[in-house]
Structure formats: C-alpha cells, structure tokens
C-alpha positions as CSV (number, residue, x, y, z in Angstrom):
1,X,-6.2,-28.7,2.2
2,X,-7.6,-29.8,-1.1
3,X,-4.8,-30.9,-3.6
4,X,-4.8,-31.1,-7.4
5,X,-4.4,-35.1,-7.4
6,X,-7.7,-35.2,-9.5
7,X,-7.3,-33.8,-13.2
8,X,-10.2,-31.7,-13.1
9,X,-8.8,-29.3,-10.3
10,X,-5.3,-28.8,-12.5
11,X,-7.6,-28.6,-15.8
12,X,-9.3,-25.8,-13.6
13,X,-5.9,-24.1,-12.6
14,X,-4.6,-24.6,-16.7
15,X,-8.1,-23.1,-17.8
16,X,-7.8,-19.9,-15.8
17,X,-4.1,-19.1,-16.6
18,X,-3.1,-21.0,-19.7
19,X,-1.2,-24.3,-19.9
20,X,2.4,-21.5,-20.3
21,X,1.8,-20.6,-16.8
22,X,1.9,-24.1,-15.0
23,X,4.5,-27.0,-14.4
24,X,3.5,-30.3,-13.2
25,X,6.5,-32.4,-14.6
26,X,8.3,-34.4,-11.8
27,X,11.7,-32.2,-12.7
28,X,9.5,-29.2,-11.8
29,X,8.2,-30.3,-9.0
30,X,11.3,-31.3,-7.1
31,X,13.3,-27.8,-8.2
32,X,10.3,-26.1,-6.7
33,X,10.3,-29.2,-3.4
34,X,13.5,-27.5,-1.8
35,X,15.5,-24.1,-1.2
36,X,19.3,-24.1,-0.8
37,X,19.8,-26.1,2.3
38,X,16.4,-28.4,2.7
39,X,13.6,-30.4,1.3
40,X,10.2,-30.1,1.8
41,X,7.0,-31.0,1.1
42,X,6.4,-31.9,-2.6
43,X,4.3,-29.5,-4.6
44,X,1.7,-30.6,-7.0
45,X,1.9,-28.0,-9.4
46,X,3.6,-24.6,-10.4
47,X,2.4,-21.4,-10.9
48,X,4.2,-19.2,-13.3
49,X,2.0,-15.7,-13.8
50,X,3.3,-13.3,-16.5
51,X,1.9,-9.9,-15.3
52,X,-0.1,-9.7,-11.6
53,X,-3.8,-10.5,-13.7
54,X,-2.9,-13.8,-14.5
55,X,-1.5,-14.0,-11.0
56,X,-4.9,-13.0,-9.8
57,X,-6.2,-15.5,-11.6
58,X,-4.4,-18.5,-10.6
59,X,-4.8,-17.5,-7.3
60,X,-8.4,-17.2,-7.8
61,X,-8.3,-20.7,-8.9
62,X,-6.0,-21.7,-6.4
63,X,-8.7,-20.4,-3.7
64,X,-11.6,-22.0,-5.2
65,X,-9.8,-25.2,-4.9
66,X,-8.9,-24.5,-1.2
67,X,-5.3,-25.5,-2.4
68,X,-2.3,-24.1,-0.1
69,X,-0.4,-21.3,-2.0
70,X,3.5,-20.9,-1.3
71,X,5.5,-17.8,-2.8
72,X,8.6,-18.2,-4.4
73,X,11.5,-15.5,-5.8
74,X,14.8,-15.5,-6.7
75,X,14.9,-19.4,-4.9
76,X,18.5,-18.2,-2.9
77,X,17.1,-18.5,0.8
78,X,17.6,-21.3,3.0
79,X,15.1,-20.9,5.9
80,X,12.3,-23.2,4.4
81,X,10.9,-19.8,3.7
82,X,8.9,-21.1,0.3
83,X,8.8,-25.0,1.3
84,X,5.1,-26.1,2.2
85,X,4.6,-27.5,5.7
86,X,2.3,-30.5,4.0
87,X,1.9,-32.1,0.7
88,X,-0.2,-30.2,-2.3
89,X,0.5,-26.8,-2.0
90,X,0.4,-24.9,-5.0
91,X,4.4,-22.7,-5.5
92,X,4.1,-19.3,-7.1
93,X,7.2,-19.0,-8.9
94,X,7.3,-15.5,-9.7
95,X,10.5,-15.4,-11.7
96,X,8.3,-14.7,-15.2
97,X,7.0,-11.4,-13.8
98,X,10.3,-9.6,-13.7
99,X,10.1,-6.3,-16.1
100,X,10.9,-2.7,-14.8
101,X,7.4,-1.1,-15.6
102,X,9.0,2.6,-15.3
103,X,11.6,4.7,-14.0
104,X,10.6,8.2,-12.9
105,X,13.8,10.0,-13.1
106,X,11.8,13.7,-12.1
107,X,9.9,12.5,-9.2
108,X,12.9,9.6,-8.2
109,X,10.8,5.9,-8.2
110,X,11.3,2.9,-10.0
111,X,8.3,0.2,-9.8
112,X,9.4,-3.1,-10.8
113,X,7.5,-6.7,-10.9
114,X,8.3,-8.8,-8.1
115,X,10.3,-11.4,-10.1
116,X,12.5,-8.9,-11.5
117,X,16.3,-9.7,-9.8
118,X,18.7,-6.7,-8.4
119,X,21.3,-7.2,-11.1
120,X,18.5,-6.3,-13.8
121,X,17.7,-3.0,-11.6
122,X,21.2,-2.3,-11.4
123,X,22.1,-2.7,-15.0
124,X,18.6,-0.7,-16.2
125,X,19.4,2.7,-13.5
126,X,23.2,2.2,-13.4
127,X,24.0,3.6,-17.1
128,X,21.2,6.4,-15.9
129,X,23.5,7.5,-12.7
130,X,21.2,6.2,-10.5
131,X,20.0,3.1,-7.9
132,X,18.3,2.4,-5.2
133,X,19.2,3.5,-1.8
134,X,19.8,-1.2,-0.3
135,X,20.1,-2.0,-4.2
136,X,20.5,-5.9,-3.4
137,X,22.1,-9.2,-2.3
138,X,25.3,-10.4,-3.2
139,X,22.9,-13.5,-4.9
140,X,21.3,-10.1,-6.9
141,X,22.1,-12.6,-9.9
142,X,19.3,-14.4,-9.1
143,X,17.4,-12.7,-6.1
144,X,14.7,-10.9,-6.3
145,X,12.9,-7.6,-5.8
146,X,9.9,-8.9,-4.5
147,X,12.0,-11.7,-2.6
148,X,13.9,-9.2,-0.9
149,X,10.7,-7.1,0.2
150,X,9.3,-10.5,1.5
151,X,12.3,-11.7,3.8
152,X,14.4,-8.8,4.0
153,X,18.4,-8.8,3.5
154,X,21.1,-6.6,3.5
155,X,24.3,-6.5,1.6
156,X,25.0,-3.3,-0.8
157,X,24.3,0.0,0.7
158,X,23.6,-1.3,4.1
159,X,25.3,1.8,5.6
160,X,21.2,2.7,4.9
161,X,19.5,0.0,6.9
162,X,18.1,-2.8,5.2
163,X,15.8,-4.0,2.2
164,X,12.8,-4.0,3.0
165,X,11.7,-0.9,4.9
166,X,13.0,0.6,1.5
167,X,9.6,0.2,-0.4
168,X,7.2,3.2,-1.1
169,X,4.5,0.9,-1.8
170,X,3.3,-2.6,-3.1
171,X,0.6,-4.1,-5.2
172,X,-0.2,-7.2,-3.6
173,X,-2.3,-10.2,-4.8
174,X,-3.9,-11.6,-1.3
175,X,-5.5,-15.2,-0.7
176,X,-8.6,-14.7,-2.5
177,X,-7.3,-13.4,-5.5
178,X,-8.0,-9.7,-4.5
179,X,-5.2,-6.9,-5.5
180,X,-4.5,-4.1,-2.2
181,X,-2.5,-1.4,-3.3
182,X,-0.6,-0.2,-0.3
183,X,1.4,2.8,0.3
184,X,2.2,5.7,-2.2
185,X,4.9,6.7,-4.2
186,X,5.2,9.9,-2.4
187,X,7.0,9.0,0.5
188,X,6.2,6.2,3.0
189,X,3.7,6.2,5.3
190,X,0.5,7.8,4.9
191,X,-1.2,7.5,7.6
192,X,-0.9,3.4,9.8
193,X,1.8,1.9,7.5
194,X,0.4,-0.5,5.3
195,X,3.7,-1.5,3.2
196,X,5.1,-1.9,6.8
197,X,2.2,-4.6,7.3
198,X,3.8,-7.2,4.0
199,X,6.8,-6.2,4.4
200,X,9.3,-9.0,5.7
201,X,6.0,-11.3,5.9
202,X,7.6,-14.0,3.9
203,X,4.4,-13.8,2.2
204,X,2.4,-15.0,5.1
205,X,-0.1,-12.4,4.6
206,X,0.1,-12.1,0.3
207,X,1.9,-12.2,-2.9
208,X,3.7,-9.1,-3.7
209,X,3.2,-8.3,-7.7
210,X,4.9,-4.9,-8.2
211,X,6.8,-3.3,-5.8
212,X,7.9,0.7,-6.2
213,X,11.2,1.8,-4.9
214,X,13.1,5.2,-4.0
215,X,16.1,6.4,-6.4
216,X,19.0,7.8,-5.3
217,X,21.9,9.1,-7.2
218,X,25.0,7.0,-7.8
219,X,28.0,8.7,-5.8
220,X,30.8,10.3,-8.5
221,X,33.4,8.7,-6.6
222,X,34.8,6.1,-4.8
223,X,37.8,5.0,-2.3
224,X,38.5,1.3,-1.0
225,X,40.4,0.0,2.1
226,X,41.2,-3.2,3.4
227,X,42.4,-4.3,6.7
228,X,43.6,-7.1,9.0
229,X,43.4,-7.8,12.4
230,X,44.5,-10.4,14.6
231,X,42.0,-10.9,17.3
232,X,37.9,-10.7,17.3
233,X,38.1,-7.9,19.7
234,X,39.7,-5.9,17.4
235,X,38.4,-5.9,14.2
236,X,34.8,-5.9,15.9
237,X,35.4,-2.7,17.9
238,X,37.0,-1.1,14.7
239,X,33.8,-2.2,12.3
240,X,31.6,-0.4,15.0
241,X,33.0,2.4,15.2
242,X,33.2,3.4,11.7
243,X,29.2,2.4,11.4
244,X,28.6,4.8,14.3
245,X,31.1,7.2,12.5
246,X,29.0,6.6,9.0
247,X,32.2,6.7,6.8
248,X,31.4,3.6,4.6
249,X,28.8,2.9,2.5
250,X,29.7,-0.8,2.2
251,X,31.1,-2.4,5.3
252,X,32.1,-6.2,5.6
253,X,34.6,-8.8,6.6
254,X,35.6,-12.5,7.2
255,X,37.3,-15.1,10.1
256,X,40.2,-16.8,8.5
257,X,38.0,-19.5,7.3
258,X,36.1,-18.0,4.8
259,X,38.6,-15.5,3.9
260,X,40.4,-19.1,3.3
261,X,37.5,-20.4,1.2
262,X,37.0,-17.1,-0.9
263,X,40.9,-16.7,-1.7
264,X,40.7,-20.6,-3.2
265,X,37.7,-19.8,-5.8
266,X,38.1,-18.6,-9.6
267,X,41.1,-16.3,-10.3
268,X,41.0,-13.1,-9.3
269,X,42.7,-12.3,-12.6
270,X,39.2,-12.8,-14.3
271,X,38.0,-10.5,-12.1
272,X,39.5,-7.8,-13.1
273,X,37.9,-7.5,-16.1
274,X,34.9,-7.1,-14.1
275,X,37.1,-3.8,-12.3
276,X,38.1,-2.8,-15.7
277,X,35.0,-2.0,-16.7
278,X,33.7,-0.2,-14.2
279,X,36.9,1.5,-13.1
280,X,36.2,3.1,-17.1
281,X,32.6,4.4,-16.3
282,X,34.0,6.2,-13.1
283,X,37.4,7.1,-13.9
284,X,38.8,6.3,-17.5
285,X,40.5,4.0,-19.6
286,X,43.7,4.3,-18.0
287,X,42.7,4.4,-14.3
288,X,41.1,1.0,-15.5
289,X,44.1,-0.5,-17.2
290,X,46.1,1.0,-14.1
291,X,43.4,-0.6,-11.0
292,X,43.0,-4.1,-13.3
293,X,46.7,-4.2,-12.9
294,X,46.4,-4.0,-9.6
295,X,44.2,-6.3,-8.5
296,X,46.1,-9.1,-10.9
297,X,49.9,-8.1,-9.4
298,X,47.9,-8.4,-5.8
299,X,47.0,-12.1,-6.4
300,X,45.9,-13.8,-3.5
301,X,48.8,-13.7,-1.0
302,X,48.2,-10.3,0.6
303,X,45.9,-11.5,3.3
304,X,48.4,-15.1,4.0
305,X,49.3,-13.9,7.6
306,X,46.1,-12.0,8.1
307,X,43.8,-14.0,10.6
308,X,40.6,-11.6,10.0
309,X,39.9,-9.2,7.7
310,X,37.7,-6.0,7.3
311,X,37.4,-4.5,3.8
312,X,35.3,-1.1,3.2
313,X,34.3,1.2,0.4
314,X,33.2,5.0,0.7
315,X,31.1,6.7,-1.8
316,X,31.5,10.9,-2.6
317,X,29.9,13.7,-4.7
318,X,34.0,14.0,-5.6
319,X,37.2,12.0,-5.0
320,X,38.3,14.4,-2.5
321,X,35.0,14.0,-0.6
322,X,35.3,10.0,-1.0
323,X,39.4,10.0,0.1
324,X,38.3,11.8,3.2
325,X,35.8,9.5,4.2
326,X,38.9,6.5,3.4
327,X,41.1,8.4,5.2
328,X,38.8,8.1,8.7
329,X,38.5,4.6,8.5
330,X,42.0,3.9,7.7
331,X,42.6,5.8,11.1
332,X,40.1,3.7,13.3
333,X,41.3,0.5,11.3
334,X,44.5,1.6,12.8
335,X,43.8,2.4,16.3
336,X,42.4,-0.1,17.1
337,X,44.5,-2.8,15.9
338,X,44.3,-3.2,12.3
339,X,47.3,-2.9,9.5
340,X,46.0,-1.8,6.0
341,X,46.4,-4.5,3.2
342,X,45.7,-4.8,-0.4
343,X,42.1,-3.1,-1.2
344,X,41.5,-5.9,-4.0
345,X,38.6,-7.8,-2.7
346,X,36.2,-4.5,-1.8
347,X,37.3,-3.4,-5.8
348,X,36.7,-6.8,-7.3
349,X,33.5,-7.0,-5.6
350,X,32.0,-3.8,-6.3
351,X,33.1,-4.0,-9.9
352,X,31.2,-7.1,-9.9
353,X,28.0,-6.8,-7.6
354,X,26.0,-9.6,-8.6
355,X,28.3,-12.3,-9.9
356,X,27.0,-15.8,-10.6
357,X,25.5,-17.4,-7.9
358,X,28.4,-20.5,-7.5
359,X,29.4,-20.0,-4.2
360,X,26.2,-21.5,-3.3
361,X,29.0,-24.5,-3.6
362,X,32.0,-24.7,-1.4
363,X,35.2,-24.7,-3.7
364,X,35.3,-28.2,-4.2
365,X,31.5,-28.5,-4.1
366,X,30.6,-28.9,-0.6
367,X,27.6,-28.6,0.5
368,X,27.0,-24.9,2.3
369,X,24.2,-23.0,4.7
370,X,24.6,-20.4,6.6
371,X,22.8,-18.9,9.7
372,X,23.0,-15.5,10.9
373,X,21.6,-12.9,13.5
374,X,21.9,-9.0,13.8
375,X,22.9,-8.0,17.1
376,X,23.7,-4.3,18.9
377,X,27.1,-3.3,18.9
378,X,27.5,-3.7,22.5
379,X,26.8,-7.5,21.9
380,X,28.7,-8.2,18.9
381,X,32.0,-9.8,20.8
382,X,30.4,-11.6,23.3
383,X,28.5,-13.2,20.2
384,X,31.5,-13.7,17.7
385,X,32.9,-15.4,21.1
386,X,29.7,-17.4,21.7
387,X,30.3,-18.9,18.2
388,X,33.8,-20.0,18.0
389,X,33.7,-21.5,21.8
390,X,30.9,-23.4,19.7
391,X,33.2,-24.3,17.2
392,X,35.8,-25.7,19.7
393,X,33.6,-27.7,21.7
394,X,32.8,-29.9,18.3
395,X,36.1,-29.4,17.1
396,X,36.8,-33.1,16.9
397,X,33.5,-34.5,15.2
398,X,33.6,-31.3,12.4
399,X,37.1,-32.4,12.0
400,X,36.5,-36.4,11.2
401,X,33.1,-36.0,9.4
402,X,34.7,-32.7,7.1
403,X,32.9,-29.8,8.2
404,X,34.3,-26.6,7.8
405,X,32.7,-23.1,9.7
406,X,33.7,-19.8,9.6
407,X,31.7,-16.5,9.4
408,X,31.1,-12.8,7.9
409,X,30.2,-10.0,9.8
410,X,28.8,-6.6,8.6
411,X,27.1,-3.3,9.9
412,X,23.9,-2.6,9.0
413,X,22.9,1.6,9.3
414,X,24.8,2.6,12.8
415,X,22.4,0.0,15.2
416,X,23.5,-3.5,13.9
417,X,26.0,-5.3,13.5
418,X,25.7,-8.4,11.4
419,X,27.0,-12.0,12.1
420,X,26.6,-14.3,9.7
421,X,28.0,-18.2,10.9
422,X,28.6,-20.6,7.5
423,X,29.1,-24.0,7.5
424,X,30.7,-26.3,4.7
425,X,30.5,-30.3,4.4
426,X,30.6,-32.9,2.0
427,X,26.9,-33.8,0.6
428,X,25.2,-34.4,-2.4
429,X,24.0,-31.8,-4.3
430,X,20.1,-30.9,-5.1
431,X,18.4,-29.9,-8.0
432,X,18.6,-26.2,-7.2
433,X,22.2,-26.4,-7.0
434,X,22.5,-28.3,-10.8
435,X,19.7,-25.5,-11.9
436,X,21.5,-22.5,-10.7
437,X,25.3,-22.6,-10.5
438,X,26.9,-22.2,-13.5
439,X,27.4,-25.3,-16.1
440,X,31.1,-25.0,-16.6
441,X,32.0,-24.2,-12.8
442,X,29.5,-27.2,-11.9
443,X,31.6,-29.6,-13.9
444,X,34.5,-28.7,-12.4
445,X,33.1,-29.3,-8.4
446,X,32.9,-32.8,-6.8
447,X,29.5,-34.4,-6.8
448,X,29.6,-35.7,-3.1
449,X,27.6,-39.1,-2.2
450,X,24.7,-38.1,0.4
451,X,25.9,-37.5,3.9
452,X,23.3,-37.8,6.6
453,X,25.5,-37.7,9.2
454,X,27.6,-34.8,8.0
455,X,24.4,-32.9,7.6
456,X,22.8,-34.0,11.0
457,X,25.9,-32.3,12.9
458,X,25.3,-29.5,10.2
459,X,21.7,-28.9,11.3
460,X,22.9,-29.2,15.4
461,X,25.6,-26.7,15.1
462,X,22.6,-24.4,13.3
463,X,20.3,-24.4,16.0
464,X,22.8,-24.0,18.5
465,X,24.4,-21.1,16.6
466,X,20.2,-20.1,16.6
467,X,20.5,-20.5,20.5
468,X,23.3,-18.3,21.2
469,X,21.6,-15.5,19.0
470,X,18.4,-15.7,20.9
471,X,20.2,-15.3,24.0
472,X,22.1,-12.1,22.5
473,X,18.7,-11.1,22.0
474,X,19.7,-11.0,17.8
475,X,17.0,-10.0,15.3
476,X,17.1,-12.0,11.7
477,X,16.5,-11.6,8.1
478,X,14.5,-14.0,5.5
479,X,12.9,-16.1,9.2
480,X,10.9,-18.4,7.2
481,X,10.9,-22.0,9.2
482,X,13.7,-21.0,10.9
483,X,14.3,-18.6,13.7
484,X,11.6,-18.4,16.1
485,X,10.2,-14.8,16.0
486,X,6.9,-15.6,17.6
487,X,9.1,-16.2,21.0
488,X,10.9,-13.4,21.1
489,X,7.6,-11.2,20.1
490,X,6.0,-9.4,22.8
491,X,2.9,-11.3,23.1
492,X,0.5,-8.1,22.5
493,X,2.5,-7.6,19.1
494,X,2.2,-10.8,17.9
495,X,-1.6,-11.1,18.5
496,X,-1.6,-8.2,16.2
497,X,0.0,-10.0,14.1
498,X,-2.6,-13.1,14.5
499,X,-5.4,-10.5,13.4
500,X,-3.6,-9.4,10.6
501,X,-3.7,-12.8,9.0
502,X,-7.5,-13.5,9.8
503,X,-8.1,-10.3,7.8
504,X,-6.4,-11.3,4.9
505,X,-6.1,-14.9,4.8
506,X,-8.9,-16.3,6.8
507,X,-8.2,-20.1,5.6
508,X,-5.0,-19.7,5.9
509,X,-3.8,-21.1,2.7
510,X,-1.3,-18.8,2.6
511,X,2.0,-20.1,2.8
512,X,0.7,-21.8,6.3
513,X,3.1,-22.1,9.1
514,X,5.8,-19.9,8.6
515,X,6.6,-17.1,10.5
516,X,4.8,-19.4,13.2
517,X,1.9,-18.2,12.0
C-alpha cells in the first residue's frame, strides 16, 4: 500500500476535501492509532468528511493514492475493529457527518448521517413520542449510528433483536469513491437483501454515509423490577424464560463483581435527577419528586447480600398494560429462585440512557475490556459455568497482579442470550481514554504506570474466554480483529463472502484484514 509519507500525496488528499477535513498532527494520529483496549498500526492522516460528497471525495483521493482506508465511528469498540493491520492507512473519522437529515413522522423513518450518535436520535424523536425499534448502546453518548450498523450491538430495546438488521436502507460510499444506495425506505428487502450485504461488515466492504431507520412509538408507560438470586442456575433459567415469555422490553443483569464495581461509581443521588426528569415527561411532577425520592432513600445497600442480580423494565400503551407485564416477571423471578429488591438501577438507567461514557474506567481508573458471545438458551449455564471455572483456575495470578473479572448477561429477542465477561486491571491509560471520559471524573481516577504483565494475563483470559464461546458454538457483535468468524462460517458462505469483497473492493484497501477478510 502506498502511504502519504511524501507531501504531494497529502497536498492531493487536502486539495480534494479542504485542509478542515484532514488531521496529520502527531496528537491526531495516535487518538486515531488505538480503540479502547489496543494499539495499532499508526495512521498517516485523518479523514474528517462533512456530508457523504466530500467523503466521496477523499475517498476518491484516497484510491488514486492506493492508500488503505479504515472506518471509524463513535471510537467505543475494542475489537481492533478500525486499527489498520500495517502502517499508512488513511482513518475515516466520521464523527463530523452526524445531522438527522429528516424525520418522516407519516410514513415512520428517520435517515440520519453515519456519525450522528444514539443519544442525539434519542433526544431529536423522544420529545416527538417516538424512537427507533434497538435505539442504541449504553456508550449512545458517543456511539454511533453508522457504528452500530457496521458492527452490530445490542442494549436498549433488545427484546427486538439487535442493531443492525434494523436498517431500511444505506447510502454507502465504496472503495473507489462510488455512492450504492441499498435498500428502500419502504420496508426491508426488496428483492436479494442488499442492506443485509454492509450490514455488520465492519466496513470491510464500504463506508456507510446515511443510514434510514424504522420509528416506532414510545410506550405510554412503564414498570421496573429488580431481583436477586443466589446461584447461576437460577437467575439464568429465570432471564430465559421471561425472553421466551416476551414480558420485558429491557432485560439485563450482573455477577457480584460488577454489580460490586457499579454500586462503588458516582452517587446514585445525582442520578436521580436524571429519573426526575423523565419520571415528569411520563408521569408528572409529583410521581417525579416521589420516584427521585426513591431511588436516593434506596442508596446502595439493597443489593449487599445479593450475589447476582437481574433488573428488567416493561413498556405499555397504559400502566395497567405495563404492571401486567411486571407482574409476570416478578412471578418467574420468583419461581425460580429470585427475591425482588429495590427497582433503582433499571429506573436510574432508563432515566439516563446514554450517560457519559466513564465507565470505560474501572472506579479507581483501571484499565477495562470486555469480551462477550451470544449463545442459545439451552447453552447459557454451561457457558456462565465455563467462565467462572476459568476464573478459578487463575485465581491466584488475577489475585497478585490485581485483575478483577466479572460479567453481564442479557436476552437478545427470545433466541439469545447474551454473556458479556469484563475484566479490570491496573494500566496506564491511552489517549482515547483522556479524549473521552469526562475531565472532572478523569481527575479524580488514578493514572496507573504501564502494566505489561497485568495486560498479558488480560489478553490470555480473553482468548480463552474467546475459546469457551466457540465451543458453545456463541455468535458475536462488533468481530473486528477479534473473534474468528471465518472458522465458524460454513465454507460455501464465506466464499460468498470472498466474492462480495472482489466486487466492491477489488484492491482491497478497504479496512484489509478484518473480518478475516
């Protein structure tokens, strides 16, 4: 691959999109060198574009120059999804493309740029009584539409699936500089699906530019229950069942460790401001006074004897509807082992969907990655048990070097069942982490000395955790550099996929390598 070492090649790149839309400045160029967990390859340059033609035309550029061209969103993944496999490649930040172009309330569709994040969708159709059926992340703060089109995810509304089989249709800006339109806003697919084709791609095959979404209506009412269990075997039966059942829209929960590391962050008092204000869009003034009192007399002992803990929300045209729906999972919590506990952390959270991203920091500001696979229901035990045998066998070396693990779990639609492992140790942060958590919570974190070792055992109990999902025969989100979907593709599939990227990138500039391909 070329590279833009000589000046001429960058003066070409700065004459075809305007000096505004590149960044070449060592600070640049190592905030664009790494994602939330590694660092790659350094970039030479930046790509900025303002609206999909300038896009096309750095791209243009780009090809002309036989450069490599990575995508970049939101910056939140930690896959190596958007770090180059060599030297020289050209990142596509696409955070400056990120206004809502229109919202069709009479026909139901929203198209957005790529760049723009889930929290700005969410605060543009929330005060309209709408959203989108997966309306983002819990990193929405920062995430990405486009982001979430290109490596999938799951968090809110995942009683629907996930992200990205969500889009109606995409503009996308391939290797060449070319714009495909795929899709239509209609309803999704007409005829061989296209969208299907870039979605989840991690922009092997292109660069999404605009993406148009479904709308949905924003349910009238809500109800919240939280629950603990003592044993693995418990709360995992109970969170399948009420997935199959369909009774939540939101359905998640954490081991003792992370329920640990969540209870020690910012006070849930501040929170509850957050509540306030929702709680008086849905229900009043004084339901918000009276559920803000709540959640601050609650404090954070009510889950102190709890070892895991599940914590739901359902959604209703009317209370009633949405108390019923409560009412079912509180009985499956309770049959199969649960006891009901304070309901503050499903309220806090869904007051506050997208809060700052500074949990990308452990508590004391450790280091943190996770890993996680989607498995059937049938396999979710046998997994969770996997995991923590894991946990024991290198119980002694997490202990002396300081790593902490635990993991969340969630349902995604009825089929999956979501396992998400998350390790915590002392390291040095990177430039992402100083550009993206918050100034006043970074002052307060620790500012650890580099750990190699510490990481090293970080990046074994990763691939192992990687290991035990492959064998549960797991599916993943955001794959990137990471999980090895090319072996567990059926080899007539994946040459499919091989043909598909000779089509549309027949260099293969770009983003080479990941998915494998």
């Amino acid at each position: 691959m070329a590279t833009l070492a000589d000046a001429p090649i960058l003066d070409r790149l700065v004459a075809a999109v305007g000096p505004d839309a590149v960044l070449s400045d060592p600070a640049s160029l190592a905030l664009y060198g790494q994602d939330v967990f590694s660092i790659g390859a350094a970039p030479v340059a930046v790509l900025r574009p303002g609206d999909i033609d300038t896009l096309s035309a750095g791209i243009k550029a780009a090809a002309c120059a036989g450069l490599a061209i990575v995508p970049r969103g939101g910056g939140m993944s930690y896959t190596s999804g958007y770090l180059a496999d060599a030297p020289g490649a050209l990142v596509v930040d696409m955070a400056a493309m990120d206004r809502i172009l229109d919202i069709d309330e009479t026909d139901m569709a929203v198209t957005v740029e790529a760049g723009c994040s889930w929290a700005a969708l969410y605060a543009a159709l929330h005060p309209r009584g709408l959203r989108a059926p997966l309306w983002g992340t819990l990193s929405g703060a920062n995430a990405t539409i486009g982001g979430g089109m290109s490596q999938n995810g799951v968090f809110w509304g995942a009683r629907n699936g996930s992200i990205a089989p969500t889009a109606m249709s995409f503009d996308v800006v391939l290797a060449d500089g070319s714009i495909v339109r795929t899709g239509s806003d209609v309803l999704r697919p007409f005829g061989p699906d296209i969208t299907g084709l870039f979605a989840a791609d991690c922009g092997a095959f292109g660069i999404k530019a605009h993406v148009t979404l479904p709308l949905v209506r924003e349910a009238a009412a809500f109800a919240y229950g939280s629950f603990a269990f003592d044993a693995p075997a418990q709360f995992s039966s109970a969170m399948s069942e009420i997935a199959r059942a369909g009774l939540a829209s939101d359905s998640f929960g954490f081991d003792p460790f992370l329920q640990a590391q969540r209870m020690k962050r910012d006070s849930l008092a501040s929170d509850a401001k957050a509540l306030m204000g929702m709680m008086k869009a849905q229900g009043g003034f004084w339901k918000g006074l009276k559920e803000g009192a709540k959640v601050v007399a609650a404090g954070r002992s009510f889950l102190d004897d709890a070892t895991f803990s599940i914590h739901t929300i359902a959604e209703g045209r009317n209370q009633a509807a949405a108390d019923a729906d409560m009412a079912a999972i509180r009985q499956i919590a309770v049959q199969h082992g649960g006891r009901e506990v304070e309901n503050t952390i499903p309220k806090v959270l869904r007051a506050n969907p997208f809060p700052p991203v500074n949990s990308m920091l452990g508590p004391s500001g450790e280091r943190w990655v996770p890993v996680h696979g989607i498995v059937r229901h049938s396999q979710a035990l046998a997994t969770i048990e996997a995991i923590i045998a894991l946990y024991d066998a290198h119980a002694a070396e997490m202990e002396r070097l300081g790593v902490g693990a635990g993991y969340m779990f969630l349902t995604v639609g009825t089929t999956g069942f979501l396992i998400e492992p998350v390790f915590y140790w002392p390291d040095a942060q990177g430039a992402l982490h100083k550009a993206s958590v918050e100034a006043a919570h970074l002052a307060k974190l620790n500012d650890f000395p580099p750990n190699a070792e510490a990481r090293a055992l970080v990046e074994t109990l990763r691939a192992e955790v990687v290991a035990i999902f492959g064998r549960m025969e797991a599916i993943h989100f955001q794959i990137g550099r990471t999980y090895p979907v090319k072996e567990r593709s059926d080899p007539g599939a994946w040459s499919i996929l091989e043909a598909v990227k000779a089509a549309v990138d027949p260099e293969r500039r770009m983003n080479p390598g990941v998915l494998g391909l």
